[in-house]
ZASE-776740 format. One record per residue (C-alpha): x, y, z. Coordinates in steps of 0.5 Angstrom, whole numbers, plus 500, padded with zeros to 3 digits. Layout:
BEGIN
XYZ/...
//
This chain:
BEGIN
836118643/836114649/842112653/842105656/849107661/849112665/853117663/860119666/861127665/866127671/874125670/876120675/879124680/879121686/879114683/886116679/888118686/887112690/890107685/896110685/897111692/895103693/899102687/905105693/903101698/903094695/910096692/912098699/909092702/913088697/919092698/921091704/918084705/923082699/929087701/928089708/930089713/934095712/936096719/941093722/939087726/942083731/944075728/937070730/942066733/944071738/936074738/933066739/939065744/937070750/930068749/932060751/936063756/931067759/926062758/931057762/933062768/926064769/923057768/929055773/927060778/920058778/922049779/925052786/919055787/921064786/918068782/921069775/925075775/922081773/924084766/926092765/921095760/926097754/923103749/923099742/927104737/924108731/927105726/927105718/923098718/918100723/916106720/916102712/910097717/906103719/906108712/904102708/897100712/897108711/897108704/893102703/888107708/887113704/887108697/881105700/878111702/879115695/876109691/871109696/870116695/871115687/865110687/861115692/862120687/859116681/867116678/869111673/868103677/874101673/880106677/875106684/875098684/883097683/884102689/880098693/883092690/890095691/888097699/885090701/891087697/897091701/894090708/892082707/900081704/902085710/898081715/899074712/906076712/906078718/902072721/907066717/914069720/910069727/908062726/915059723/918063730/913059735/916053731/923056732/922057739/919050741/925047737/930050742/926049747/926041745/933040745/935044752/929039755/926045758/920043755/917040762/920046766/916050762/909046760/911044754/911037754/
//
């Protein structure tokens, strides 16, 4: 005679939806942290050794008292990696808005909820990521810094 829930006549829809696209975008997300990247890459030795000699010469050029050289601007290539690293927080986006739009709709919580859930998770992994990988490059740098004894040209001892 009485209900004591709310009842729910309406199918989770929007809900469904934004679980399954959050659901790609945490497997995206996983996917190229694990297996990417998928372009080609120059070797980090190559990569880390022109930034120590770019560091060296413009530290050279400011000891002797010149400007440091100024760098050409290169366009930085699309590549299959950069598209992956912007698609996933895309997904990760419309995952969070359709469990949003789910739980405005008075949906079932349970999908609405994981589509939030699988949203903040995908982009919190990407960022934490992200911030780890730049946190062991500064460390990389400061290292061959170190070991040329460039350190005091540049400030860093």
């Amino acid at each position: 005679m009485f209900e004591t829930s709310p009842t729910f006549d309406q199918k989770p829809v929007l809900g469904v939806i934004g679980f399954f696209v959050g659901a790609a975008a945490i497997l995206l997300v996983l996917i190229h942290f694990w297996a990417g990247p998928f372009a080609p890459q120059q070797p980090a030795g190559v990569t880390l050794g022109e930034l120590a000699g770019d560091i060296a010469k413009n530290a050279a050029r400011k000891a002797i008292g010149l400007d440091p050289a100024e760098q050409d601007l290169i366009p930085q290539v699309w590549d299959i990696d950069r598209y992956l690293e912007i698609i996933a927080p895309i997904l990760a986006g419309l995952a969070g808005i359709f469990g949003v739009a789910g739980l405005v709709c008075n949906e079932k919580w349970r999908f609405s909820g994981a589509a939030i859930l699988f949203a903040v998770v995908a982009v919190v992994f990407q960022l934490f990521a992200f911030t780890i990988l730049m946190l062991v490059g500064v460390l990389l740098i400061y290292a061959i810094l170190s070991s040329l004894n460039l350190g005091s040209l540049v400030g860093l001892d």
